[in-house]
N, C-alpha and C positions, 0 to 999 in steps of 0.2 A: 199904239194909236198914232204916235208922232210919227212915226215912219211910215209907216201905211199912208197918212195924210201928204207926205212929203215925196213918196216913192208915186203914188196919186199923180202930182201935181208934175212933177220931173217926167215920169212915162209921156203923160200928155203933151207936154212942150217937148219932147223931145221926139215926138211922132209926128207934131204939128210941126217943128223945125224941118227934119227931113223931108218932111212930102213937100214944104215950101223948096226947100232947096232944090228938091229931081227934079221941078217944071222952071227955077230960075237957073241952073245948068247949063240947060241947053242953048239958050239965049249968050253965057257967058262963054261958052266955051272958045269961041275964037281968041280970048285972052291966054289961054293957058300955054303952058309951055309945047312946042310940038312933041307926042309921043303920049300924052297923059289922055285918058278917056274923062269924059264930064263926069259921068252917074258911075264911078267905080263902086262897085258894092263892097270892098273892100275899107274904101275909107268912108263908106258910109258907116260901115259896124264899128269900123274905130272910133270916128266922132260922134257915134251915139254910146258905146261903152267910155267912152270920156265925159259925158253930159251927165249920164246915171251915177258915175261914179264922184263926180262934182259934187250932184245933188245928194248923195250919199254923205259926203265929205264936209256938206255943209251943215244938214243937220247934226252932225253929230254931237254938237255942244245942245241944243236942245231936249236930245234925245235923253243926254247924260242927267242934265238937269231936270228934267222927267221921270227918269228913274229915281232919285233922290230924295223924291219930294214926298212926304208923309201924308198919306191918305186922309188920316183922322187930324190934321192940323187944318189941312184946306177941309174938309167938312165941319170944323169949328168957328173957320172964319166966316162963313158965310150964314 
């Protein structure tokens, strides 16, 4: 459930990051080095397997401590 909630929230920003970036690109591209394309779909897929895998990378102490945690302990406390 932690990961799904986490994997959730990282998809999302990480498809809302991209689409903000293809349309502020094209505006930048005058900066770039001459030879380099704006919208390369190449470093698109890298920088969003880098975001996912972040967001993977971060939960994982959560996730850990999720796992650990005793079912019938947390239903006594409450």
């Amino acid at each position: 459930m932690v990961l799904r909630d986490a994997a959730r929230v990282t998809v999302i920003g990480t498809a809302a990051g991209l689409l903000v970036a293809l349309f502020v690109t094209k505006p930048l591209a005058m900066f770039l080095v001459p030879g380099l394309k704006s919208a390369d779909p190449l470093n698109f897929a890298v920088v969003a397997l880098a975001m996912l895998l972040t967001g993977l990378a971060a939960t994982w102490g959560p996730i850990r401590r999720a796992i650990n945690v005793d079912p019938n302990a947390i239903l006594r406390e409450e």
